[in-house]
TITIVEX-254285 format. One record per residue (C-alpha): x, y, z. Coordinates in steps of 0.25 Angstrom, whole numbers, padded with zeros to 4 digits, always signed. Layout:
BEGIN
XYZ/...
END
This chain:
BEGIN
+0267-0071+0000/+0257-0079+0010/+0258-0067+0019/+0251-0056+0005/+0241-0069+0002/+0236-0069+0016/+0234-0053+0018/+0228-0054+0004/+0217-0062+0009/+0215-0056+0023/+0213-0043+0016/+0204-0049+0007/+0194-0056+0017/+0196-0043+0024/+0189-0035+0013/+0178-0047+0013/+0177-0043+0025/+0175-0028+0023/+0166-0031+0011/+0155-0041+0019/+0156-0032+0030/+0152-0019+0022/+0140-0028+0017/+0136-0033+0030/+0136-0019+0035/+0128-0012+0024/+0118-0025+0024/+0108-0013+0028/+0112-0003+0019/+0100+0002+0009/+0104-0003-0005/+0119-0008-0005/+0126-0018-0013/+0133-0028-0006/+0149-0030-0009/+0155-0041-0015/+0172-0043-0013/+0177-0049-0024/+0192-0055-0022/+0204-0058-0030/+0216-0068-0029/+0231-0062-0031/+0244-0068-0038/+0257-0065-0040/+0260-0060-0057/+0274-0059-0064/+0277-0047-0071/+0272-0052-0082/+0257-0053-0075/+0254-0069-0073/+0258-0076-0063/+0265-0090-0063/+0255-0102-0063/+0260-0107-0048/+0256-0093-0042/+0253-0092-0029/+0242-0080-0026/+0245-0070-0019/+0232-0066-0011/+0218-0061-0015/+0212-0046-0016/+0201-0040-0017/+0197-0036-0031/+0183-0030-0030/+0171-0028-0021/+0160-0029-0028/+0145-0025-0025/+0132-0034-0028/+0123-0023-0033/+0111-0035-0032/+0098-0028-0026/+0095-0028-0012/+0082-0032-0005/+0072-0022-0006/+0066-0016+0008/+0053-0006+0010/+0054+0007+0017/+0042+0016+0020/+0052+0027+0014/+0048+0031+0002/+0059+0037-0004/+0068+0024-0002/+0070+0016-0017/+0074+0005-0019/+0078+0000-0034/+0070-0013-0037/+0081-0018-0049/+0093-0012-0056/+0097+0003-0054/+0103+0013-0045/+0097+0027-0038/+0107+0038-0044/+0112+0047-0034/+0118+0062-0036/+0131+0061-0028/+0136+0074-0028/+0148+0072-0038/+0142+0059-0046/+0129+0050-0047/+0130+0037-0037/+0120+0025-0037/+0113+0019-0026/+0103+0007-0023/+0099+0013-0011/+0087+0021-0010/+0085+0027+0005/+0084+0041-0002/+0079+0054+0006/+0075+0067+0003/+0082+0078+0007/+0077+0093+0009/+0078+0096-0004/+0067+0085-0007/+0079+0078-0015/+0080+0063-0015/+0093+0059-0008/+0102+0049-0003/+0106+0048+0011/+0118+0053+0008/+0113+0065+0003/+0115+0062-0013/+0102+0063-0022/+0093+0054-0028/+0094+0057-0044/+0082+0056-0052/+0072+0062-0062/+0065+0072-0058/+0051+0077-0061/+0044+0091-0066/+0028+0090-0064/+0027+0074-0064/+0036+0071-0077/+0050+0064-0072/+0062+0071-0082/+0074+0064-0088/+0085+0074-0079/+0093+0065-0068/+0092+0074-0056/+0093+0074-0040/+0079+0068-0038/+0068+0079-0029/+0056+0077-0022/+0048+0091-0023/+0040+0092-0010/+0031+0106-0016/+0017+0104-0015/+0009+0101-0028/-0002+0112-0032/-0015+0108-0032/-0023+0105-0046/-0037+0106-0050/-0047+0096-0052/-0048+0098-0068/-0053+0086-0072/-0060+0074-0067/-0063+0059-0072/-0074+0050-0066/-0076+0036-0068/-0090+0031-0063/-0100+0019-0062/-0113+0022-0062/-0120+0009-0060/-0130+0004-0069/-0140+0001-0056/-0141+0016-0052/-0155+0018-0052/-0162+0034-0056/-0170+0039-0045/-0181+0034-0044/-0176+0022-0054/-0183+0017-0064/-0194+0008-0062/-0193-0003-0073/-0205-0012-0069/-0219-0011-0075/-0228-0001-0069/-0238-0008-0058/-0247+0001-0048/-0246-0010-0038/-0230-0012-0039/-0225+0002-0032/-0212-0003-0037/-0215+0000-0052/-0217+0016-0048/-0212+0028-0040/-0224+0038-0036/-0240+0038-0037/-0249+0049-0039/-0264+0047-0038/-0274+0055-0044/-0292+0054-0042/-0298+0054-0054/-0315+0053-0056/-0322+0045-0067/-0334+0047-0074/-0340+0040-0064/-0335+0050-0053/-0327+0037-0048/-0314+0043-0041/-0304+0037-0047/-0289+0034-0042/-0278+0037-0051/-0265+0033-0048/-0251+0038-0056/-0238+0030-0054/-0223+0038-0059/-0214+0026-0062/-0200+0031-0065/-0195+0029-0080/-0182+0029-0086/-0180+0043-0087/-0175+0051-0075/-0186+0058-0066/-0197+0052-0076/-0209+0043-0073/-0217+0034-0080/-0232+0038-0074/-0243+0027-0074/-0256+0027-0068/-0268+0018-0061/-0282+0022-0059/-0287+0018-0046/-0276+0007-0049/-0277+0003-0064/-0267+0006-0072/-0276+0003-0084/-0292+0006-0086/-0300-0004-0092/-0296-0006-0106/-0282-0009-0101/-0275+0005-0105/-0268+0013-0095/-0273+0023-0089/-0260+0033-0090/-0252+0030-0103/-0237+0031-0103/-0233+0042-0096/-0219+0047-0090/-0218+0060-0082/-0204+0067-0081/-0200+0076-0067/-0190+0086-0063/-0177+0080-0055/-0177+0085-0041/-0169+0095-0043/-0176+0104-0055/-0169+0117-0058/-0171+0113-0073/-0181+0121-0084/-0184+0110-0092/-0195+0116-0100/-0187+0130-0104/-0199+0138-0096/-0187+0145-0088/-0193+0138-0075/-0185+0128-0069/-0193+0113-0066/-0196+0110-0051/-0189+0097-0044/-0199+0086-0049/-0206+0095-0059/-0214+0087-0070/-0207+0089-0081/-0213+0079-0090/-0227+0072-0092/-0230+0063-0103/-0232+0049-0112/-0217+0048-0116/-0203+0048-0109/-0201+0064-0109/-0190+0068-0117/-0182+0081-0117/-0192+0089-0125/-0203+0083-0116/-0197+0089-0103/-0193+0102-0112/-0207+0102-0115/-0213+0099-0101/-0224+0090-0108/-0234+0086-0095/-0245+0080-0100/-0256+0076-0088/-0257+0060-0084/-0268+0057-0088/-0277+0045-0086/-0288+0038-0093/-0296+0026-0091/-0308+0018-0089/-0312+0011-0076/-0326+0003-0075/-0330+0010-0089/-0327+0023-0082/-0317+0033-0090/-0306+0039-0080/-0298+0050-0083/-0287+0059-0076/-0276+0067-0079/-0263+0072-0069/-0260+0086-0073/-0243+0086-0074/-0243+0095-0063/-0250+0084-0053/-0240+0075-0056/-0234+0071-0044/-0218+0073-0042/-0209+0062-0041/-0203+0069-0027/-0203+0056-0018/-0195+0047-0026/-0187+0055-0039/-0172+0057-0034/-0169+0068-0025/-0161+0082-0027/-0147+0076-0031/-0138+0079-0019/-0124+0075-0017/-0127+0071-0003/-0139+0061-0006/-0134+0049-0013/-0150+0047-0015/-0147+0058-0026/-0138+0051-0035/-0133+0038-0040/-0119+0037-0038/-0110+0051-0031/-0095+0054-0027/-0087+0066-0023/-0071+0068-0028/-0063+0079-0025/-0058+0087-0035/-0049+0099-0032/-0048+0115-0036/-0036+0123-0041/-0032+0126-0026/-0033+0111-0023/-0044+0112-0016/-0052+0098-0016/-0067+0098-0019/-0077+0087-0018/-0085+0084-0032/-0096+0074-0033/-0101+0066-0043/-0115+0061-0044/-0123+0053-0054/-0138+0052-0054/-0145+0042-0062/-0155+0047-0071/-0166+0038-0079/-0163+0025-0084/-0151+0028-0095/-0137+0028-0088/-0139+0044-0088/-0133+0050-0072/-0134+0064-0071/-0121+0069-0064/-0120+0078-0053/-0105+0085-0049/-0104+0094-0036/-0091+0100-0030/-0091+0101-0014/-0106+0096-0015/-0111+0106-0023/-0119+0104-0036/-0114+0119-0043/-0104+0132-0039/-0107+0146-0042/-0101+0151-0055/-0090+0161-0050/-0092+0166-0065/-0108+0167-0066/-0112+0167-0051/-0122+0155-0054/-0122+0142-0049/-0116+0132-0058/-0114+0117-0057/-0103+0108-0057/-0109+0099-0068/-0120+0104-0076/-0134+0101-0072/-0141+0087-0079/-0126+0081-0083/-0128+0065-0084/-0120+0053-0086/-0124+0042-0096/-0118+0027-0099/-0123+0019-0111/-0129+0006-0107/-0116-0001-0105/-0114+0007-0095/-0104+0019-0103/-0102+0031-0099/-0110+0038-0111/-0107+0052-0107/-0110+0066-0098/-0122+0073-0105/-0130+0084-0101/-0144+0085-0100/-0153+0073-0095/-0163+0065-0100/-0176+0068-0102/-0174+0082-0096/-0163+0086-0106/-0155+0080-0118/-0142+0075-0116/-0131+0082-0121/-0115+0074-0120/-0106+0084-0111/-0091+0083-0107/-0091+0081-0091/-0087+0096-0083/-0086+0100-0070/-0088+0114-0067/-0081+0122-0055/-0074+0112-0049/-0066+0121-0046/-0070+0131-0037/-0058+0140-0039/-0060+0139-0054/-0074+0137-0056/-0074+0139-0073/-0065+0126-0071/-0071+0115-0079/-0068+0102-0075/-0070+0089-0083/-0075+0076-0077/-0073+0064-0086/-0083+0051-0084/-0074+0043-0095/-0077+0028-0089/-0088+0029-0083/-0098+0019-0084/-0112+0014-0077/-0112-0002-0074/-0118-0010-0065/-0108-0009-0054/-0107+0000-0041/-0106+0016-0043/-0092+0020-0043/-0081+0030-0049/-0067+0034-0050/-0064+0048-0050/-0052+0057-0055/-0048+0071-0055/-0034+0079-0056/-0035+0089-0044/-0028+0088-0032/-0025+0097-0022/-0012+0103-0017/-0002+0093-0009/+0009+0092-0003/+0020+0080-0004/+0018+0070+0003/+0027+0058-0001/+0036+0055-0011/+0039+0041-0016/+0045+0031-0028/+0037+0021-0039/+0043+0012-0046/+0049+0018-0057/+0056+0028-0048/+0047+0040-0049/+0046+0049-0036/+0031+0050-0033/+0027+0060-0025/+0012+0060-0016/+0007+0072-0011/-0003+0076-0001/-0015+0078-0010/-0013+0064-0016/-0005+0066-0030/+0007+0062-0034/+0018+0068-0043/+0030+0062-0049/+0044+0069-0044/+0054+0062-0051/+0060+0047-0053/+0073+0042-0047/+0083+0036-0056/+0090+0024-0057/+0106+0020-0063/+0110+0007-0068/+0124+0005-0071/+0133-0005-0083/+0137-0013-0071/+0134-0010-0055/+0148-0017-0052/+0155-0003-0057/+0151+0004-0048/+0157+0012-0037/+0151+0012-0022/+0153+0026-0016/+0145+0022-0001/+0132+0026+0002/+0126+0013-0006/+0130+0021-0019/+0138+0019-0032/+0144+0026-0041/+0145+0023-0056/+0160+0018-0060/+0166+0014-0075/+0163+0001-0071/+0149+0003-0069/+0146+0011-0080/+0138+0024-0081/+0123+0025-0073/+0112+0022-0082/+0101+0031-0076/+0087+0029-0078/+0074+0027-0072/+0069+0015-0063/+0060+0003-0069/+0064+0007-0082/+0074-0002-0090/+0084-0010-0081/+0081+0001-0069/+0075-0006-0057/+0062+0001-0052/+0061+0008-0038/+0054+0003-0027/+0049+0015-0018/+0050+0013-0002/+0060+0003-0003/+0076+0000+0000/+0085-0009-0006/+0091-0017+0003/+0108-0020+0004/+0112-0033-0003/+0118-0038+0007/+0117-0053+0011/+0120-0051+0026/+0121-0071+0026/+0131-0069+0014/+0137-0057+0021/+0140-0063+0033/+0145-0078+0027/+0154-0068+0019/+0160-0064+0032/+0163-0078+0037/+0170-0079+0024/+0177-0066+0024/+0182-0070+0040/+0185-0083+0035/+0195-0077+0024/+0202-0068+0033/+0204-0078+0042/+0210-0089+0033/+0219-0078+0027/+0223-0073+0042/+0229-0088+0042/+0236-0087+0030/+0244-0074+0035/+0245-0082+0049/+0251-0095+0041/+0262-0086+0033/+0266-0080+0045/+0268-0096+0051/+0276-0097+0040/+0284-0086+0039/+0286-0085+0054/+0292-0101+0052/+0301-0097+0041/+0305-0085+0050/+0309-0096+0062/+0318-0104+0054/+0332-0105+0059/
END
């Protein structure tokens, strides 16, 4: 009997042995579960089942090797397809003849573009069909076509036009004085004799107003702004000019007004139905000096033009030009990228910018339709905020030149191979405070591009990146939890199979429920404890041995009673 108790227990330390040596040696191997060997005492039964109370056992065997499914440490690779499962679950692999289940996440793709194990067997998972991930369990691809291009079709700009930005030439808010050149922008002079045939000096001083390109026009006589009784030589009077670039019949006489044209002359703030009108009425200056009457008038036409200090021809290239500028690119229907730009001009004192689009630098394109020469954005469109510093609105029409009238935002002929395109541009959030001019810009164009990486977010989707910077969803990976993780079957290659004892997988998808979320770029380590490994081996060693001189003992024994005469 000694003999069986001893074997017994040599076989057993043996499989300790076996088992801590198959988890030393996979101590490297990507995601597997460390085994535990579970043992077993042995004793002699009647034929009725239960042994005698002074029974002597009869050995020990080995009645289960377990596995520890507790998670291993997670380690970062530059692989992006490597996953790791950050909590409960298991990858689902198609196995050929049934589904297995697997921790370890080295997967590949093969030349199909399928994700797959080393081994060849397929990552399952949902796949997608234009962005929108479906419900069906299927082997999970990776398509490597080329995503067609799209058309720019509509944009959003968010700006911050800041409240400081000055009109050109700014508004001068200080009280007119001849011997401050602060508190004026240009002179004229003019000789005038009195009664007396004194030669007289007068002196006329353009001050800009709160209107855009209009001044408010004062006047000295040989340096007196008033004569002797106190009253000013030259009432109120504002005078109103053309912008630099003209090409605008105000008036309705068929003729377009020059650059800096005098448009307005008069004793009030010109209005719309003034510049309609083109009223000019002639400064004219009246006075007395040393009891001597002086009078002079300046026909409109000698008015001198504000040329040295009114802002210049808008260009794109001079920043002098404008207040606040920036190019984007937007794209065509061959996905051909184009450079728009956007430019604000401040005009008069009433959070009113006129906006300026071009496409590839250019202000207009020939109308393949008409043959004329059309612009991107409608001439005299302007911005306005409320004094809070709101967007009001896009208006046409500017102040005092034309009445405002509200307008959506378009864009015409973005697109050169579609020129009848109308494109949309939304200013929603748009605001004018005090802080330094900026914008965010947004459009959905893009050219075509290729693949250029693939990799996984949290919740498992398969994100793909391309050339042309976008990205596409192709799919999510699933996950399987099971009743109980002790059931199941190990079949190699650091995979299970579902068993009775395990119950049946419960498939899902990851950070959802009890499912674990994925962590992209990363491994799950072995289990292993490598110190408790190798103390287990003292122990194992130690068994085999203490059983060895048990067998050796019995055979003492025996080989006495063998002896006996």
């Amino acid at each position: 009997m000694g003999f069986n108790t001893a074997l017994s227990g040599i076989k057993a330390s043996a499989d300790y042995l076996s088992v801590t040596g198959n988890n030393i040696a996979n101590a490297d191997t990507t995601g597997f579960k460390k085994s535990r060997i579970e043992f077993d005492d042995l004793y002699n039964t009647s034929v009725l089942g239960a042994g005698s109370g002074n029974s002597i056992g009869s050995g020990v065997s080995v009645s289960k090797v377990s596995q520890e499914f507790s998670a291993g440490n997670i380690s970062y690779t530059d692989n992006n397809l490597d996953l790791a499962v950050d909590g409960s679950g298991f990858f689902v692999l198609d196995s050929g003849i049934a589904q297995s289940y697997t921790r370890a996440g080295n997967f590949k793709l093969d030349e199909n573009g399928f994700l797959v194990t080393n081994t060849g067997s397929n990552v399952l998972g949902f796949n997608a069909v234009d962005g929108v991930v479906g419900g069906n369990l299927e082997d999970l691809k990776v398509p490597t076509d080329r995503i067609p291009p799209e058309p720019t079709t509509a944009m959003e700009l968010q700006v911050n036009l800041n409240s400081e930005n000055d009109d050109v030439p700014a508004f001068i808010r200080a009280d007119f004085d001849p011997l401050n050149p602060d508190t004026y922008n240009f002179t004229q002079t003019q000789g005038v004799v009195d009664g007396n045939g004194q030669s007289h000096i007068v002196t006329y001083y353009y001050a800009k107003s709160e209107l855009p390109n209009t001044y408010k026009v004062h006047a000295t006589v040989d340096g007196n702004l008033t004569d002797e009784t106190g009253a000013a030589f030259l009432g109120e009077t504002f005078a109103t000019f053309n912008s630099a670039e003209g090409g605008t019949d105000y008036n309705g006489d068929g003729v377009a007004e020059q650059p800096f044209e005098l448009l307005y002359l008069g004793a009030t703030e010109p209005s719309e139905a003034d510049i309609a009108a083109a009223t000019k009425t002639p400064l004219a200056v009246a006075g007395t000096l040393g009891g001597v009457a002086i009078a002079s008038a300046l026909a409109p036409e000698e008015v001198r033009e504000p040329t040295a200090v009114a802002r210049e021809v808008f260009d794109p290239l001079s920043p002098e030009t404008y207040n606040y500028g920036n190019t984007r690119t937007v794209f065509d229907s061959l996905g051909e990228p184009h450079t728009m730009g956007y430019y604000f001009i401040k005009q008069g004192e009433n959070n009113t910018y006129e906006l300026r689009i071009t496409l590839d630098g250019k202000e207009s394109y020939v109308d393949p339709f008409t043959g004329e020469d059309t612009r991107f954005l409608e001439k005299n469109t302007t911005v306005s905020f409320d004094p809070a510093g709101n967007l009001l609105g896009a208006y046409r029409g500017l102040p005092p030149f034309g009445v405002p009238q509200p307008i959506t935002l378009e864009i015409m002929g973005v697109d050169p191979t579609n020129r009848g395109q109308i494109t949309p541009l939304d200013l929603k959030g748009s605001t004018q405070f005090a802080l330094n001019n900026t914008d965010s810009f947004e459009q959905n164009g893009f050219s075509a591009g290729e693949l250029q990486g693939v990799s996984f977010d949290s919740d498992g989707f398969l994100m793909a990146n391309y050339t042309n910077q976008q990205t596409a969803t192709l799919g999510q990976i699933a996950l399987a939890t099971f009743d109980s993780t002790d059931g199941l079957m190990p079949t190699g290659h650091t995979s299970w199979l579902a068993s009775k004892g395990s119950g049946p997988a419960d498939i899902g998808r990851p950070n959802t429920g009890t499912f674990g979320k994925i962590q992209g770029g990363a491994l799950e380590e072995s289990n292993v404890d490598l110190t408790s490994e190798l103390v287990a081996l003292i122990e194992a060693q130690r068994n085999y041995q203490a059983n060895s001189k048990t067998l050796e003992t019995e055979n003492t024994v025996t080989q006495t009673i063998i002896n006996l005469r």
